[in-house]
C-alpha positions as CSV (number, residue, x, y, z in Angstrom):
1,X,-37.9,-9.1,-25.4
2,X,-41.5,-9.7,-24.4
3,X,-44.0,-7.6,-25.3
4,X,-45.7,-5.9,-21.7
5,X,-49.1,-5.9,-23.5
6,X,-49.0,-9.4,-23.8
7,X,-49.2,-10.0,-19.6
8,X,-51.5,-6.8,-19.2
9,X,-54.6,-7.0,-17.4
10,X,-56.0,-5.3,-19.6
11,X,-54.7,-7.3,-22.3
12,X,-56.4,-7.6,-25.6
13,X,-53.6,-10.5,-26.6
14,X,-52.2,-13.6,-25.5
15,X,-50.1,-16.3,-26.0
16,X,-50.0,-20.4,-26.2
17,X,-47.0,-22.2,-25.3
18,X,-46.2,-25.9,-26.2
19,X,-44.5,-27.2,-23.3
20,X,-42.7,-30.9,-22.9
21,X,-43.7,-31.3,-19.4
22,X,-41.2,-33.5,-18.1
23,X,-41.4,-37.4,-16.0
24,X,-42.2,-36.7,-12.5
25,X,-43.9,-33.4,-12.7
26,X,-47.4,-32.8,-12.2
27,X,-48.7,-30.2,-14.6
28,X,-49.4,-28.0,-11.8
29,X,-45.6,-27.9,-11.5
30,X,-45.1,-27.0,-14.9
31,X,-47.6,-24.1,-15.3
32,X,-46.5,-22.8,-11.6
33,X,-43.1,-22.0,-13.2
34,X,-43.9,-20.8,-15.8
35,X,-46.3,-17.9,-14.1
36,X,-43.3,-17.5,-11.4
37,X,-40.9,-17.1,-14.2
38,X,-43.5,-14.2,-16.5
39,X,-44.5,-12.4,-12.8
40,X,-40.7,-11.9,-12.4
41,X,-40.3,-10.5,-15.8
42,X,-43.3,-8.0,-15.3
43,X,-41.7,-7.1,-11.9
44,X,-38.6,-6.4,-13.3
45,X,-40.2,-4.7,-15.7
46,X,-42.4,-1.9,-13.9
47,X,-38.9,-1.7,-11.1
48,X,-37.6,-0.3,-14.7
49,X,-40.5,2.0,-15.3
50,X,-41.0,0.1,-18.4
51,X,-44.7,-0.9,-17.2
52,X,-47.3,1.6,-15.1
53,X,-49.7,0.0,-12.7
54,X,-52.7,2.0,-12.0
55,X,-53.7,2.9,-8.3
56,X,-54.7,-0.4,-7.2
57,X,-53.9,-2.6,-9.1
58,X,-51.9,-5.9,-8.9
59,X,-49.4,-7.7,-11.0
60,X,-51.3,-10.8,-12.9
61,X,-50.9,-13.5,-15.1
62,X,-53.6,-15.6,-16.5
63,X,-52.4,-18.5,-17.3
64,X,-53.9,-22.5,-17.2
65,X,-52.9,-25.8,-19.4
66,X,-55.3,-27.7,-21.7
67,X,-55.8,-30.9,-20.7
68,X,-53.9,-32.5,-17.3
69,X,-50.7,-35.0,-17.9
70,X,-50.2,-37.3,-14.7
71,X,-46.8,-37.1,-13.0
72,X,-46.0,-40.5,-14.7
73,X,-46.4,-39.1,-17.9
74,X,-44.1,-37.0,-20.3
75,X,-44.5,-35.3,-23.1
76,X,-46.9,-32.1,-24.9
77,X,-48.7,-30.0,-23.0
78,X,-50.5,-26.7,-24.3
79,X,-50.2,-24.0,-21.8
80,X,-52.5,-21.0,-22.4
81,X,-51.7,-17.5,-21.3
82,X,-53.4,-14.1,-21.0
83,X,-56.5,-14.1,-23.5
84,X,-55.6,-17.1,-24.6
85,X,-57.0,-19.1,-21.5
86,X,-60.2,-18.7,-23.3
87,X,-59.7,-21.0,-25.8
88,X,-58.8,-23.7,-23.3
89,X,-61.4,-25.9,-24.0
90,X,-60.5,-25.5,-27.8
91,X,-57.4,-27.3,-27.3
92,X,-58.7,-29.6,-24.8
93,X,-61.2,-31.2,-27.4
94,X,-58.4,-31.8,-29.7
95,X,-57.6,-35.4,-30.4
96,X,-54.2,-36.7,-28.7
97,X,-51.6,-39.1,-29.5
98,X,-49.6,-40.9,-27.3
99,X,-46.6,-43.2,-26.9
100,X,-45.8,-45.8,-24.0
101,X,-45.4,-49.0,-23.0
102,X,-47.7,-52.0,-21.7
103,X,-46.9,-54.5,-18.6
104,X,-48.0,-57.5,-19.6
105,X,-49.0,-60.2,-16.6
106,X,-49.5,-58.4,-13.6
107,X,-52.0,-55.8,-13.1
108,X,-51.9,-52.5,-10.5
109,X,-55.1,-50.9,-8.6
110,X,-53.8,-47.5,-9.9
111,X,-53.6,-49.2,-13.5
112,X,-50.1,-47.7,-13.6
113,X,-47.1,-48.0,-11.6
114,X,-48.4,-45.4,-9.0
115,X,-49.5,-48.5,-6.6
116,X,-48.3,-51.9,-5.9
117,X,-48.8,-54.9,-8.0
118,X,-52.1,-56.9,-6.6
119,X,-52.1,-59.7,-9.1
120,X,-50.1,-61.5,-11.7
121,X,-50.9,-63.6,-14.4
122,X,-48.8,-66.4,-17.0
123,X,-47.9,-64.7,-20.3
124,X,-46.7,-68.4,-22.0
125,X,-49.8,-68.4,-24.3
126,X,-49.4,-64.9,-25.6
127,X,-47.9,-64.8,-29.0
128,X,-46.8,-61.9,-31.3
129,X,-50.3,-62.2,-33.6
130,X,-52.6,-62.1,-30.4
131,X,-50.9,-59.0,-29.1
132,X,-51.9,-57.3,-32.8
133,X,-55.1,-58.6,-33.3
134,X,-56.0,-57.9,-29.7
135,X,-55.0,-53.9,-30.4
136,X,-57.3,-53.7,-34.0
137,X,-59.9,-54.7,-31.4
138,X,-60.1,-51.6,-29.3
139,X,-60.6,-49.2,-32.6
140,X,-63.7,-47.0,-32.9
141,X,-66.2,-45.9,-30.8
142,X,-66.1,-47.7,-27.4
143,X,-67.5,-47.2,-23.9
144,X,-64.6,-46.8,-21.5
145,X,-64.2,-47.0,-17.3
146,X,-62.0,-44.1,-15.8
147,X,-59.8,-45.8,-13.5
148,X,-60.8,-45.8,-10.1
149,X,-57.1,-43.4,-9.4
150,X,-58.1,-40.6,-11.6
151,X,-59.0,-36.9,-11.0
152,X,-62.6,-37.3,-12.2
153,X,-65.0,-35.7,-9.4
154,X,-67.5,-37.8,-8.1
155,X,-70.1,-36.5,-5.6
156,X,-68.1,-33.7,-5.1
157,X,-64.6,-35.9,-4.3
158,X,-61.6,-36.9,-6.5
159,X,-61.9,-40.4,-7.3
160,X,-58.4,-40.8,-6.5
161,X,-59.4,-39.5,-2.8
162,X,-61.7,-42.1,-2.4
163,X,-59.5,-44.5,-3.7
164,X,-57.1,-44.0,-1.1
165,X,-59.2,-43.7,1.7
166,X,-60.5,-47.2,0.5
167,X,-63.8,-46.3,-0.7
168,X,-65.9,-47.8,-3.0
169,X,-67.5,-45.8,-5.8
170,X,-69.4,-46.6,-8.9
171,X,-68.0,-45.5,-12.1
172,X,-69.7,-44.2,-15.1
173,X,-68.7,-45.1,-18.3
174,X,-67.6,-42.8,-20.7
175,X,-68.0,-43.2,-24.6
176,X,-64.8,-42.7,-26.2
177,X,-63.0,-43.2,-29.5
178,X,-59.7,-44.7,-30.9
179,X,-58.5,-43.7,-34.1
180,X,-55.2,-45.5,-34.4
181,X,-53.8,-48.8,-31.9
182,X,-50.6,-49.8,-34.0
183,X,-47.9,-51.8,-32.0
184,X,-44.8,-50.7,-32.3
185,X,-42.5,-53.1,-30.4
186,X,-42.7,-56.1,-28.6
187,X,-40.3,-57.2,-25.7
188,X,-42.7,-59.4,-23.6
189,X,-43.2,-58.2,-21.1
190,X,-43.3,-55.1,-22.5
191,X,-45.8,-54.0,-25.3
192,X,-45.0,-50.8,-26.6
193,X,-47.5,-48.7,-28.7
194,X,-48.6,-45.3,-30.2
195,X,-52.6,-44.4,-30.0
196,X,-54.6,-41.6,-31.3
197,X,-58.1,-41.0,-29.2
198,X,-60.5,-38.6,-28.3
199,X,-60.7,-36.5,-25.5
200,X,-61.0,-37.8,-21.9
201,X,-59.1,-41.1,-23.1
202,X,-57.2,-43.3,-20.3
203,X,-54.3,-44.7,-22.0
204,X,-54.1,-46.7,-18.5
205,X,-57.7,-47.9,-19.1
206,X,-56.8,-48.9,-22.4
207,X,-53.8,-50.8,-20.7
208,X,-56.0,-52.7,-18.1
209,X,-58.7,-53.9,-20.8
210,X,-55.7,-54.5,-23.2
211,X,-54.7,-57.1,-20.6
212,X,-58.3,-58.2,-19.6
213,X,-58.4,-59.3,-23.6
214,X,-55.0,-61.2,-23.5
215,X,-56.2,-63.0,-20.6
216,X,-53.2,-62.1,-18.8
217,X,-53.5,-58.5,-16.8
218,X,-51.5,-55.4,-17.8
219,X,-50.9,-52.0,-16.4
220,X,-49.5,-48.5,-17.8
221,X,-45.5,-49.1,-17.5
222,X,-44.7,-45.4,-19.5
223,X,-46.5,-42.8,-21.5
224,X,-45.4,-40.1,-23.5
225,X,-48.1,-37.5,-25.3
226,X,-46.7,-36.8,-28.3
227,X,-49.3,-34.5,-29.9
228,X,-52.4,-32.4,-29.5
229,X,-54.3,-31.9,-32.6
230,X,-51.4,-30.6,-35.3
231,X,-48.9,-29.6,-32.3
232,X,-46.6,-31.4,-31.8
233,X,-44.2,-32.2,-28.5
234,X,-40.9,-31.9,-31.1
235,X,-42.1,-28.1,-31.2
236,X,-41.9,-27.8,-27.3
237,X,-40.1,-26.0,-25.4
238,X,-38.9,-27.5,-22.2
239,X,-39.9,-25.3,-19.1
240,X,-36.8,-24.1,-18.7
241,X,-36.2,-23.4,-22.2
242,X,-39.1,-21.3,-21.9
243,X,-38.3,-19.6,-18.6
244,X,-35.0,-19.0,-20.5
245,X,-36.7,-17.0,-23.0
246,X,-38.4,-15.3,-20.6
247,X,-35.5,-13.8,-19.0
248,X,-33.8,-13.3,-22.2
């Protein structure tokens, strides 16, 4: 059973939920559920007489995720609800890790498999040392282009709008900083890997300059986030897991 003070308005509570957003979804999707799924419950709950609204006022739920997972990507995502949403930014300027894979000799506009492929490249002189020593070289503190398909706001538009209205727009860097590049697999043409980076990382920049290096493009091909800070995705809860416990 939920507790009602938990979704009050007047809340002086909340709740975070780790959630393993799954492939396909936007985050949106994910958090939209959710709120569906906690608005029901507090229906149901003042239909019972179990919760009083005041003259006035509305059934609410605050609720927003900490840091944005594209729809090509699985894996943790912190929701925040109720008085919680406050400390948003807190878990948004933890460190992340990820798990994926890397396309090596062919590079996409969207620097994932969102677009077509533009360009490919020979892979014959890429051998298993060049692939780890390229990785050690990306470690540290590093200036990093967003890719031009990204939700990053520039003069007041997505750059992803622009992109696909085939506009031009210059980027700004941004300095970031990876802890850990250790290669986990390789299957040319498929470079697998786990990172650990700062905030406002893009594993598919990582991928495109990762090919750049090899002298042989590369693109995103899968990406997991497997942890935020010290949560971890193998704590989630799937979003019907949670709307299950919800209901429960």
């Amino acid at each position: 059973m939920l507790s009602q003070e938990l979704f009050s308005i007047n809340s002086t509570i909340g709740m975070m939920a780790l959630i393993d957003k799954p492939l396909e979804w936007t985050s949106f999707d994910a958090v939209n559920k959710m709120k569906y799924a906690l608005k029901g419950y507090l229906r149901k709950q003042v239909e019972e007489g179990k919760y009083i609204l005041v003259p006035g006022q509305k059934l609410n739920i605050k609720i927003g995720h900490a840091g944005t997972l594209d729809p090509l990507a699985s894996g943790l995502l912190i929701v925040c609800i109720g008085k919680q949403t406050k400390n948003i930014n807190q878990y948004m300027g933890m460190d992340k890790e990820y798990t994926g894979s890397f396309f090596i000799g062919a590079t996409r506009p969207s620097f994932d498999r969102e677009t077509a492929i533009d360009e490919t490249f020979s892979i014959s002189h890429i051998a298993d040392d060049l692939i780890h020593k390229t990785a050690q070289q990306f470690l540290g503190e590093q200036l990093q282009y967003p890719p031009v398909y990204s939700a990053i706001k520039k003069d007041g538009k997505r750059l992803y709008e622009s992109a696909r209205a085939g506009l031009k727009v210059k980027l700004e860097p941004r300095t970031v900083t990876i802890q850990a590049f250790e290669i986990t697999q390789i299957a040319m043409p498929l470079v697998y890997f786990r990172i650990v980076c700062s905030k406002g990382t893009y594993i598919r920049s990582i991928a495109n300059d990762f090919g750049k290096s090899l002298g042989a493009g590369a693109y995103l091909n899968s990406l997991r986030r497997t942890k935020i800070g010290l949560y971890d995705v193998d704590d989630a809860l799937t979003v019907d897991g949670f709307i299950n416990w919800v209901n429960g």
